[in-house]
SERO-4910 file (N, C-alpha, C, O; in steps of 0.05 Angstrom, whole numbers):
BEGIN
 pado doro    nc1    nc2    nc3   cac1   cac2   cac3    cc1    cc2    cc3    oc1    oc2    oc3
  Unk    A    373   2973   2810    398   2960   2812    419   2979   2803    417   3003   2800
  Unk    A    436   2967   2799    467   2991   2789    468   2987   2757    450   2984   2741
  Unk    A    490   2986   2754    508   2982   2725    494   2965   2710    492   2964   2686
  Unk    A    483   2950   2728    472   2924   2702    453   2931   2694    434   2945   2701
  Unk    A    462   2912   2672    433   2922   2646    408   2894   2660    386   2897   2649
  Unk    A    408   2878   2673    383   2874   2687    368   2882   2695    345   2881   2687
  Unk    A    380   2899   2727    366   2922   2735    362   2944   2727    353   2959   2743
  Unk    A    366   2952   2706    367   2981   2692    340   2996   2700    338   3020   2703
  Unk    A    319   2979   2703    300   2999   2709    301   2999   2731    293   3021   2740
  Unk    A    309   2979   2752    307   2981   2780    320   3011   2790    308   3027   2804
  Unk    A    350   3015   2779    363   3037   2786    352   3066   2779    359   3086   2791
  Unk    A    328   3065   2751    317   3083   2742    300   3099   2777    298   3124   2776
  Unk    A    296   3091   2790    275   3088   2808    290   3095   2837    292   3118   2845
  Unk    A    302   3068   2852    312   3069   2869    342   3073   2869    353   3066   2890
  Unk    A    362   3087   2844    386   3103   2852    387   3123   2834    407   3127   2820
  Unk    A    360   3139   2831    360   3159   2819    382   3188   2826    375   3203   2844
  Unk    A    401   3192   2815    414   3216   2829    402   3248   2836    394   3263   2819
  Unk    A    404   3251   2852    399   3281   2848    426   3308   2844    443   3319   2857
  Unk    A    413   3308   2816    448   3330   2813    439   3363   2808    421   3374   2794
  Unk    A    459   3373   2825    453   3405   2818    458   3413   2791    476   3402   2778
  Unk    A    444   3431   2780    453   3429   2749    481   3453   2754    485   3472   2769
  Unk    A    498   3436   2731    523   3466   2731    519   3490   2717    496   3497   2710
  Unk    A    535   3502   2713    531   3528   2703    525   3524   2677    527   3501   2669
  Unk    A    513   3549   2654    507   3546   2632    477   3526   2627    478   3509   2610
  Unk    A    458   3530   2638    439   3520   2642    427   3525   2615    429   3545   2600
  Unk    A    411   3498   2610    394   3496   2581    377   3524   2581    378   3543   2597
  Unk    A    361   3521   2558    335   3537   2555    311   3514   2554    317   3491   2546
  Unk    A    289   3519   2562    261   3500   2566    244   3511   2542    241   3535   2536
  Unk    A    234   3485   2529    216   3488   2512    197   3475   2514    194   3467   2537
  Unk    A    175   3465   2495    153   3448   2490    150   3452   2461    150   3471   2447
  Unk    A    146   3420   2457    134   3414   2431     99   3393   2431     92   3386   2454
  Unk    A     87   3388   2415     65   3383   2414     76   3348   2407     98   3341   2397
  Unk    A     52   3331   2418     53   3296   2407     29   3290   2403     13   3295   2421
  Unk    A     23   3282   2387      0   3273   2393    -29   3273   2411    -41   3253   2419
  Unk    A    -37   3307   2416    -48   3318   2428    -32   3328   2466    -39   3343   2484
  Unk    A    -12   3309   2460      0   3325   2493     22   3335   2491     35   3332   2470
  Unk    A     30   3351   2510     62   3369   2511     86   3351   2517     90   3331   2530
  Unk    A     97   3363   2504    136   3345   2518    149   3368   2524    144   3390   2513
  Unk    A    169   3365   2541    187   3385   2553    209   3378   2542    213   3354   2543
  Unk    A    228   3392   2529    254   3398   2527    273   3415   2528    266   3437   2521
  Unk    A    301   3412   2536    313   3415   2539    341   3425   2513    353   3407   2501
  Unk    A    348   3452   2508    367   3455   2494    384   3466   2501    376   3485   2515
  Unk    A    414   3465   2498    428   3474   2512    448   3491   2489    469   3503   2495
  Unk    A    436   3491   2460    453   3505   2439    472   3490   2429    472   3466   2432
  Unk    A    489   3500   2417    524   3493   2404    523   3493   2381    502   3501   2370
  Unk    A    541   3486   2368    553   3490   2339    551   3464   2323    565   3445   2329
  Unk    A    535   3462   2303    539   3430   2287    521   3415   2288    498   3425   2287
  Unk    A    524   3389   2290    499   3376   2275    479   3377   2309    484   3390   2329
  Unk    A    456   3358   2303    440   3362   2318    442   3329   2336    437   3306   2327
  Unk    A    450   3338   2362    446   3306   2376    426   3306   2399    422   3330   2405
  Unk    A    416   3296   2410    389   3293   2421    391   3265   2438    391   3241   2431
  Unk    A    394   3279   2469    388   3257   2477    372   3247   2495    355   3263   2501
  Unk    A    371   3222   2507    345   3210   2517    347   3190   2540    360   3169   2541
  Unk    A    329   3202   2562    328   3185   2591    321   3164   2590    301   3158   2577
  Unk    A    334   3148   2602    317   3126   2619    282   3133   2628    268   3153   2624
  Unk    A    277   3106   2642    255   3110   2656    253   3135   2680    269   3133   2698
  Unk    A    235   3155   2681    236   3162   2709    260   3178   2706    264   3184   2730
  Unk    A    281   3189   2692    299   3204   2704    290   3222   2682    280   3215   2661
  Unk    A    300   3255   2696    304   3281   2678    314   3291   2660    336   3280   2657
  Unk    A    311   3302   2651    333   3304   2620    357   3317   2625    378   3314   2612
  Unk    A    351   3342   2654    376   3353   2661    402   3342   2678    421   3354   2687
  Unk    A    395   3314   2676    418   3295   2684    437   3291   2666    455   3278   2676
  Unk    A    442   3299   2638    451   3297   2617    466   3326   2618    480   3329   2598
  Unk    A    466   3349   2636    478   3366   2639    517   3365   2633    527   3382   2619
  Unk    A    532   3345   2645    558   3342   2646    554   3336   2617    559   3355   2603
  Unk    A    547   3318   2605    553   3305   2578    545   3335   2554    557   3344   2534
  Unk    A    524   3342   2565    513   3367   2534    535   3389   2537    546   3401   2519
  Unk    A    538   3391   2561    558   3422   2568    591   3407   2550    605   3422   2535
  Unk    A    597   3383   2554    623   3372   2544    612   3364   2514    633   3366   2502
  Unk    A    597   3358   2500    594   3354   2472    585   3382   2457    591   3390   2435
  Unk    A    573   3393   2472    560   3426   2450    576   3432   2432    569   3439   2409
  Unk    A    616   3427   2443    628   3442   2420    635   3426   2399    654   3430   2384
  Unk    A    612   3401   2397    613   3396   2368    588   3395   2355    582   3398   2332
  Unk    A    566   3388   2385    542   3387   2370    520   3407   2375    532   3423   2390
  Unk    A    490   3418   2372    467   3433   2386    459   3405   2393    453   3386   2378
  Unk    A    459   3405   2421    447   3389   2442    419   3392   2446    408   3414   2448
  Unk    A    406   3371   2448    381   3374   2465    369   3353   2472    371   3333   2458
  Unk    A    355   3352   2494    355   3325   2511    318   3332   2512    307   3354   2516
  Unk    A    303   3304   2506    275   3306   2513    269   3295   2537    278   3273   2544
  Unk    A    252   3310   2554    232   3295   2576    206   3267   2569    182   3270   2566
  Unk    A    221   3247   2569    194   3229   2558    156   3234   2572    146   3237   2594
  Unk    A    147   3233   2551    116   3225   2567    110   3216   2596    120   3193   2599
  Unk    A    102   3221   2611     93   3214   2639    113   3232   2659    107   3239   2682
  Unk    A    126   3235   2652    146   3251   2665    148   3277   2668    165   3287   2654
  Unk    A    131   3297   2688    128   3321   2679    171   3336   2686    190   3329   2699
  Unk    A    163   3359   2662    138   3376   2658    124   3367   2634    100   3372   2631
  Unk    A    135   3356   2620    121   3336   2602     92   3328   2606     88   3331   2630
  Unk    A     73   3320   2596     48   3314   2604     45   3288   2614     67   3277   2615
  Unk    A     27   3272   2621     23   3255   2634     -6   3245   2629    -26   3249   2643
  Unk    A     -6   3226   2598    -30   3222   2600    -42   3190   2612    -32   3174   2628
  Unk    A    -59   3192   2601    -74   3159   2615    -72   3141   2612    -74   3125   2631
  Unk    A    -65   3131   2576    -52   3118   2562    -32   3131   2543    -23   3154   2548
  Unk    A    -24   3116   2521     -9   3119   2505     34   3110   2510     55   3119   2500
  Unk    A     28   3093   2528     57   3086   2534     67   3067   2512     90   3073   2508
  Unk    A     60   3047   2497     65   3036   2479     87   3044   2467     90   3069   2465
  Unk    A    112   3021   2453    149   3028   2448    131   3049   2413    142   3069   2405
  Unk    A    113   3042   2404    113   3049   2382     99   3091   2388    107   3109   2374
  Unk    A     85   3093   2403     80   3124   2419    100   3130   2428    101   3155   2428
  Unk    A    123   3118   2438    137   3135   2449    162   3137   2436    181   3151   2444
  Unk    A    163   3119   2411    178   3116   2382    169   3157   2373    183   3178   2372
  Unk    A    135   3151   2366    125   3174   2348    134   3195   2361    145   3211   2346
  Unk    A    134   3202   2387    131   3226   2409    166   3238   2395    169   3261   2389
  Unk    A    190   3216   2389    215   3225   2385    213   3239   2355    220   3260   2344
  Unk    A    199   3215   2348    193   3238   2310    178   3261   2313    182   3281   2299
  Unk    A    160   3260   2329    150   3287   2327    162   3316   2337    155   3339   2331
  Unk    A    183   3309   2354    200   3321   2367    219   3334   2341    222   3358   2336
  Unk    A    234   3305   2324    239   3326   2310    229   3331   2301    230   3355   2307
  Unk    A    205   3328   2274    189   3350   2256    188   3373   2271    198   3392   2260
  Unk    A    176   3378   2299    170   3407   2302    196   3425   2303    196   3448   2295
  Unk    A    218   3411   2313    245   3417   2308    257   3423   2279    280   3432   2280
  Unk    A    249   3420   2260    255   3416   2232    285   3403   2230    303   3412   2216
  Unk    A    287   3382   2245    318   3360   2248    304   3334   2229    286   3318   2234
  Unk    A    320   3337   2207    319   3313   2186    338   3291   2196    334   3268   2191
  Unk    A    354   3299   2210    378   3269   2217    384   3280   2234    386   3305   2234
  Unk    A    390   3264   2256    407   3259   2282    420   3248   2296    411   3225   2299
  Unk    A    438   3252   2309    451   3231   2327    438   3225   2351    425   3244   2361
  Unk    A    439   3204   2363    422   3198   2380    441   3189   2397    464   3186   2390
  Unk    A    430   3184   2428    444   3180   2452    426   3172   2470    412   3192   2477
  Unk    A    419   3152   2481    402   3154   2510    414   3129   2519    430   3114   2508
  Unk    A    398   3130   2548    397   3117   2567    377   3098   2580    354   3105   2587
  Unk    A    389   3071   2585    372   3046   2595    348   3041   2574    354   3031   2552
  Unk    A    314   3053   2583    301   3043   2571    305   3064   2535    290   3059   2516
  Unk    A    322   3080   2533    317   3098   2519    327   3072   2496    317   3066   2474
  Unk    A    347   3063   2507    355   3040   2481    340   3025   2465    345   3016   2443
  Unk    A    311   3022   2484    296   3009   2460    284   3031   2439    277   3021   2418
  Unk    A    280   3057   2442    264   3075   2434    288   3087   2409    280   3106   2396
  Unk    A    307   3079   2404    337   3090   2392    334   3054   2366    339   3053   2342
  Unk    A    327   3035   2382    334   3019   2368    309   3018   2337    309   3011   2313
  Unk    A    286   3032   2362    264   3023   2334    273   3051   2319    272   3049   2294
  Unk    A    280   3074   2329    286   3095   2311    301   3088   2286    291   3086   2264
  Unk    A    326   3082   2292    337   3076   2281    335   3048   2260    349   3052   2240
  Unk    A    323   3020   2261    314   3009   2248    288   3020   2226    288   3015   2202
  Unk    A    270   3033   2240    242   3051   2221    249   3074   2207    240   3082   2185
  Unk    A    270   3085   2225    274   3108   2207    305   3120   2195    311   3143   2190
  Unk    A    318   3099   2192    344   3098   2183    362   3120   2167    387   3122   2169
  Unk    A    348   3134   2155    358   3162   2145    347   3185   2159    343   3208   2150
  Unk    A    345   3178   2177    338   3202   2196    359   3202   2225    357   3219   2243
  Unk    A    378   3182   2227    386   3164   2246    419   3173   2240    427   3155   2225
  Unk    A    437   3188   2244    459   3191   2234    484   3170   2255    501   3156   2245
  Unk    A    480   3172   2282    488   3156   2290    475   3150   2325    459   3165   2337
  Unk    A    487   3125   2335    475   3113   2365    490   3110   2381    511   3103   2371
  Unk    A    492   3112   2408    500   3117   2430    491   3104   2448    474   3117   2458
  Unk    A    494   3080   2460    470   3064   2477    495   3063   2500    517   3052   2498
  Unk    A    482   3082   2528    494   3079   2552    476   3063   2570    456   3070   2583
  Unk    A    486   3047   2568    467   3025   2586    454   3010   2582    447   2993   2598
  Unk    A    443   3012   2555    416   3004   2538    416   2986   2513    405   2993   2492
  Unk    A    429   2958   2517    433   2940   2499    415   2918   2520    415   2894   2515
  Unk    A    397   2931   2546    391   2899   2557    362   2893   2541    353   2910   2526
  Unk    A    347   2863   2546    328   2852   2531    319   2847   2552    331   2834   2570
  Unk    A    287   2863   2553    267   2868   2576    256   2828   2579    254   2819   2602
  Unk    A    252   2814   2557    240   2795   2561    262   2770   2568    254   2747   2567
  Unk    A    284   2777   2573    302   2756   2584    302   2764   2612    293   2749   2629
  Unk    A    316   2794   2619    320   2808   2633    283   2802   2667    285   2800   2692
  Unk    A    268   2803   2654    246   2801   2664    243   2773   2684    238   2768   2707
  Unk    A    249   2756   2656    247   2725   2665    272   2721   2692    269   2704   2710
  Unk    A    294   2736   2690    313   2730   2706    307   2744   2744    314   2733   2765
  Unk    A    290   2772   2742    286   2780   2755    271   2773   2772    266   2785   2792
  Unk    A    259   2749   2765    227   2728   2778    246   2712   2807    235   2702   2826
  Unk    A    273   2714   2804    281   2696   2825    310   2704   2835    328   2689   2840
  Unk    A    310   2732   2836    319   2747   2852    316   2751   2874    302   2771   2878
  Unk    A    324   2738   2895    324   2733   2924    315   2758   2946    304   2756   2968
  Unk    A    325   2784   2928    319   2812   2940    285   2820   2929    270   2838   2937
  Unk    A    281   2799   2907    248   2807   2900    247   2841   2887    227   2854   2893
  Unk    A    267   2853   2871    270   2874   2865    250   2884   2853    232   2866   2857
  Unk    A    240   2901   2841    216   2911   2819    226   2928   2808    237   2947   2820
  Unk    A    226   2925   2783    240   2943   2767    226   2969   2766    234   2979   2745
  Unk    A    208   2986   2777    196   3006   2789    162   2997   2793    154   2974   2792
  Unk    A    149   3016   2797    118   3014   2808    103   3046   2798    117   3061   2784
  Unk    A     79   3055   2806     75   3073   2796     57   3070   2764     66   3054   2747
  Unk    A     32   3086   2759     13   3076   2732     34   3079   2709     34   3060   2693
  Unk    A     48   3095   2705     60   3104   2675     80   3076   2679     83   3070   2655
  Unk    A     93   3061   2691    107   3043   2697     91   3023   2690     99   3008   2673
  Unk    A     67   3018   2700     51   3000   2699     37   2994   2668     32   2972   2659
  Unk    A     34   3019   2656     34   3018   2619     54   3016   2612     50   3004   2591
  Unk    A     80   3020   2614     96   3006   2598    106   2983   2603    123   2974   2588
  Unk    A     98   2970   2625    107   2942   2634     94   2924   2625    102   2901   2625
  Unk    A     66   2935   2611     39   2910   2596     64   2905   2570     56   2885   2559
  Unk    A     82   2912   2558     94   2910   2534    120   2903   2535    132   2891   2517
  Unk    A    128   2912   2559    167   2916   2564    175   2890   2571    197   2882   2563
  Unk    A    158   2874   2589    171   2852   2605    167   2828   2576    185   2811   2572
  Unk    A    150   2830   2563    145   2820   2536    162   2816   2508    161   2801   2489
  Unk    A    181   2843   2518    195   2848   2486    218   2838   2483    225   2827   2503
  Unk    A    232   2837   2467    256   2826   2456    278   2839   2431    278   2835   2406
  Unk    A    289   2850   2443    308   2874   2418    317   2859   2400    328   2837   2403
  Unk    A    310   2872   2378    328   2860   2350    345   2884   2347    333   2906   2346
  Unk    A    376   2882   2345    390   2903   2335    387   2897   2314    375   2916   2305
  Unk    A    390   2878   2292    400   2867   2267    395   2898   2254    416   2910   2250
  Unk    A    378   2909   2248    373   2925   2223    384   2951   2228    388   2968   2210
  Unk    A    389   2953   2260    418   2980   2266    436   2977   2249    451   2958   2251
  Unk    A    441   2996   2227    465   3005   2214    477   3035   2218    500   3042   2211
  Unk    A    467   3044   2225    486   3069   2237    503   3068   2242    511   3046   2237
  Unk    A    528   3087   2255    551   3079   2267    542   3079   2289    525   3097   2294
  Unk    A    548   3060   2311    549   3050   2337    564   3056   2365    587   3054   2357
  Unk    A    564   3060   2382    584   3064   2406    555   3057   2423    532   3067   2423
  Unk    A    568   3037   2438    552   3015   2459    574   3019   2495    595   3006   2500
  Unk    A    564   3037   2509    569   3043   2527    557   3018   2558    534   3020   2566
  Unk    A    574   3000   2567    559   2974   2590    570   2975   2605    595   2980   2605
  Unk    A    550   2968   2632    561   2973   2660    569   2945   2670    554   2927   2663
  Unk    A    587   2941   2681    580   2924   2683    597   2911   2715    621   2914   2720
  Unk    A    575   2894   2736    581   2893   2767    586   2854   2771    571   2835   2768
  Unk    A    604   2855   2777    607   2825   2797    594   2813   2823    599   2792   2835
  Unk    A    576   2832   2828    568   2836   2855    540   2843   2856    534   2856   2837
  Unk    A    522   2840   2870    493   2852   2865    489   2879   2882    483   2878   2906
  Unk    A    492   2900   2869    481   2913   2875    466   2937   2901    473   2958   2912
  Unk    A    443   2918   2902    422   2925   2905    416   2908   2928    393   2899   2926
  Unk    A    430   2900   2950    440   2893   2986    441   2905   3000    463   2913   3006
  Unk    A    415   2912   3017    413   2932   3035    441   2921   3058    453   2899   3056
  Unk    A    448   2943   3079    469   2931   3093    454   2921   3114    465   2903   3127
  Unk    A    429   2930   3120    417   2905   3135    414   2882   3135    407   2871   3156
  Unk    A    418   2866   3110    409   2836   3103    421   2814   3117    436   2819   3135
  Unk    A    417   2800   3113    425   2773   3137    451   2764   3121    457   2773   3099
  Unk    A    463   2750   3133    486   2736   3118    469   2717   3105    480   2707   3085
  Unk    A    452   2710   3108    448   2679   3094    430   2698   3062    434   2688   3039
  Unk    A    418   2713   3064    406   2730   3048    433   2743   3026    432   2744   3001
  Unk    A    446   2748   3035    465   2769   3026    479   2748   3003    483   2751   2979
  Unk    A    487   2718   3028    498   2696   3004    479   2690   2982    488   2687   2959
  Unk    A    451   2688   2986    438   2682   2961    437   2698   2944    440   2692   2921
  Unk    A    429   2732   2955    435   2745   2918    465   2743   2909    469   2741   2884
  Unk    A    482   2742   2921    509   2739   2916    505   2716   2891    494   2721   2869
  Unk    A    514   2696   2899    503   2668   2887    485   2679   2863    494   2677   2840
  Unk    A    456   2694   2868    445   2694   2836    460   2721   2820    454   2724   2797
  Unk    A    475   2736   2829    483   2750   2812    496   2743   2795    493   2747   2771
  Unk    A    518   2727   2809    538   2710   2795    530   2691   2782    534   2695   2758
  Unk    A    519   2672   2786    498   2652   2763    481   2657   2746    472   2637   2735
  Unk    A    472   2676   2740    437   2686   2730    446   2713   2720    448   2715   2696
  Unk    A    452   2737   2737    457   2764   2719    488   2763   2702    488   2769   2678
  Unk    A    507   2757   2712    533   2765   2701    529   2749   2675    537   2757   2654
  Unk    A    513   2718   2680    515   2706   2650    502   2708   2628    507   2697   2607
  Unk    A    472   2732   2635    452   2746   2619    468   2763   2609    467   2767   2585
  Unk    A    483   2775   2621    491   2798   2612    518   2803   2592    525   2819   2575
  Unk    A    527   2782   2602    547   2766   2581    537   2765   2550    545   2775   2530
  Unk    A    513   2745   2557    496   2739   2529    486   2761   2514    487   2758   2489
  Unk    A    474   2788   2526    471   2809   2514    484   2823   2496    477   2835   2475
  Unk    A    522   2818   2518    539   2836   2494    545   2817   2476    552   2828   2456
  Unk    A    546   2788   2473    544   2775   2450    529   2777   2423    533   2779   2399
  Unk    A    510   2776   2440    483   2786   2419    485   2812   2408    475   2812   2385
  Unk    A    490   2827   2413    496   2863   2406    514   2859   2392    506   2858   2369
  Unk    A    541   2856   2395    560   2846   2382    556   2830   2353    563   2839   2331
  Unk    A    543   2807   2357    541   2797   2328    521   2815   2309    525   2817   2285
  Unk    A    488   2835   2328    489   2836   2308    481   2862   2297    464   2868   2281
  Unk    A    504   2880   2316    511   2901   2302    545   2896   2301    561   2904   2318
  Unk    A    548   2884   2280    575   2880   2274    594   2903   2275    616   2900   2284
  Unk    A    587   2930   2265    595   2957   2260    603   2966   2284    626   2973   2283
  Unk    A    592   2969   2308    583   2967   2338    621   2979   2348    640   2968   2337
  Unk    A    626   2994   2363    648   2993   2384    632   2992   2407    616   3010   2412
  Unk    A    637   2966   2425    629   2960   2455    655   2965   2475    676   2953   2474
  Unk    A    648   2985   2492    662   2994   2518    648   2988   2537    629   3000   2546
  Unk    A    664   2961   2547    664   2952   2581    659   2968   2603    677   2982   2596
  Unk    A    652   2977   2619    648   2990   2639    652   2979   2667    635   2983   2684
  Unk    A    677   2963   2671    679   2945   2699    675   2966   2720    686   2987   2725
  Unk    A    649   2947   2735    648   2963   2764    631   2990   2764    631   3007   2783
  Unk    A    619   2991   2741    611   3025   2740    577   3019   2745    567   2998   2739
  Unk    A    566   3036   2754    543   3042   2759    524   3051   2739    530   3067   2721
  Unk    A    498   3039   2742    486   3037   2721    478   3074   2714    461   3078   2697
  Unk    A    485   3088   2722    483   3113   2723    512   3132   2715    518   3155   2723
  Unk    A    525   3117   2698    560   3114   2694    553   3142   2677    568   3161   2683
  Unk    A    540   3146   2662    545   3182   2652    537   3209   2661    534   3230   2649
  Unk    A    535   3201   2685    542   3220   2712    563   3217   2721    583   3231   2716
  Unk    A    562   3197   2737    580   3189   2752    606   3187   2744    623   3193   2760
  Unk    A    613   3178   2718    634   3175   2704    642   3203   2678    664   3203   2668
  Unk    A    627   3218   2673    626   3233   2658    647   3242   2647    641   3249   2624
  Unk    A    667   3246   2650    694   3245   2644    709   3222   2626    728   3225   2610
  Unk    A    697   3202   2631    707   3177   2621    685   3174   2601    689   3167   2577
  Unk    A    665   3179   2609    636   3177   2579    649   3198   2559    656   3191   2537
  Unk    A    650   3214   2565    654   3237   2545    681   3229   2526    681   3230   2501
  Unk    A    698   3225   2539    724   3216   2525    722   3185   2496    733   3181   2474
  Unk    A    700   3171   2518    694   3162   2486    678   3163   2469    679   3150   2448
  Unk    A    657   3181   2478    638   3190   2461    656   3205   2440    654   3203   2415
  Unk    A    672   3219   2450    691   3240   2427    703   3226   2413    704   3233   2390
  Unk    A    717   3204   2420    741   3186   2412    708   3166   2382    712   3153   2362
  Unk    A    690   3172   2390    672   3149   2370    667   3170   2347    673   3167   2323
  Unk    A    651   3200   2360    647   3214   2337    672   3225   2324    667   3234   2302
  Unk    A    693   3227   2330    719   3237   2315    726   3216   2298    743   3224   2283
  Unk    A    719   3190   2293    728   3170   2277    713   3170   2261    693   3183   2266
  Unk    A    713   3150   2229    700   3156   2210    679   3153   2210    671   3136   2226
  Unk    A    660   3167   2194    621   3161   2198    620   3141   2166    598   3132   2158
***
């Protein structure tokens, strides 16, 4: 899907971008997890250490516009999650709490005691338990896209007229035994906050082939069923990360720090320039 945090994984999948990287291209590394490799991505700079983190299924070098526009305050570096080469790809181990450890181990081998953090869609749950487990390690959060709740979000997706799937594929298929299940607690986020949401009046995810009578019914459940989930989300985020600045995103695509990068960046700067 787009912007919305319903479909967030759907768009992980089926509106994956393909972007040329710009100039000033990272350096590639590997660090060790728990017997397998991870790929990352550093692109250098000056200052503290921010680190950020994909969605489902997308690359880390999609984060190119945003690291090239933050370096000159922070050393950037963006990880490739598990399953995703060049990263390894093992058989198991998808579980929120493995792929929690895979970010700590990232930094230990990094020797980064605190960080700012940043990801995208599913990365929000992997930022939330960081940051709740490991709270002095957590300097601040960034959630572009990634305030939705897989087990509301799930339940709503059952009667979606387009029958979407929020992707397919084994490494999808291990984290879906847990994801469609879970339920975010921000409460114990205290960090400083900046909550980046997309957010569409419209569904999406309507081929232009569809029938009129088809086209009226996801219409109809977007508007009944997603816009009012999603409503409830930033409520919920809101109360209970009180600390929290939430920026609206009318109309933007769930892929908005690409696409928008100009406008992400501006308040990513405008969040870390204000007090910590």
């Amino acid at each position: 899907m787009s912007a919305l945090l319903v479909l967030w994984l759907v768009l992980e999948v089926s509106q994956n971008p393909q972007l040329g990287i710009q100039p000033s291209k990272p350096s590639e590394h590997f660090v060790q997890s728990h017997g397998i490799k991870l790929h990352y991505l550093d692109w250098g700079g000056s200052g503290e250490p921010l680190l950020l983190l994909t969605g489902f299924g997308t690359p880390a070098d999609t984060f190119q516009p945003l690291a090239i526009g933050l370096r000159e305050r922070f050393h950037v570096y963006a990880l490739t999650r598990r399953g995703l080469p060049p990263s390894d790809e093992p058989q198991s181990g998808y579980e929120l709490s493995v792929l929690v450890a895979d970010v700590v181990a990232f930094l230990d081998a990094r020797g980064l005691d605190r960080v700012h953090l940043a990801g995208h869609s599913l990365a929000g749950l992997e930022m939330t338990e960081l940051a709740t487990r490991y709270p002095k390690r957590v300097r601040s959060v960034v959630y572009l896209d990634a305030i939705a709740d897989p087990a509301s979000a799930n339940t709503v997706l059952q009667d979606d007229p387009l029958k979407t799937a929020p992707a397919s594929g084994r490494v999808w298929g291990e984290i879906s035994r847990w994801w469609s299940q879970h339920s975010v607690d921000f409460s114990r986020v205290k960090a400083p906050t900046l909550a980046l949401v997309a957010l569409q009046q419209q569904h999406p995810g309507v081929p232009p082939s569809a029938s009129a009578e088809l086209r009226a019914r996801a219409e109809t459940f977007w508007r009944t069923a997603v816009v009012p989930l999603q409503n409830r989300w930033i409520e919920n985020f809101r109360r209970e990360v009180p600390q929290a600045r939430v920026v609206i995103l009318k109309d933007a695509g769930h892929y908005f720090y690409i696409e928008r990068a100009p406008e992400v960046l501006a308040e990513m700067r405008r969040f870390y320039a204000g007090p910590r």
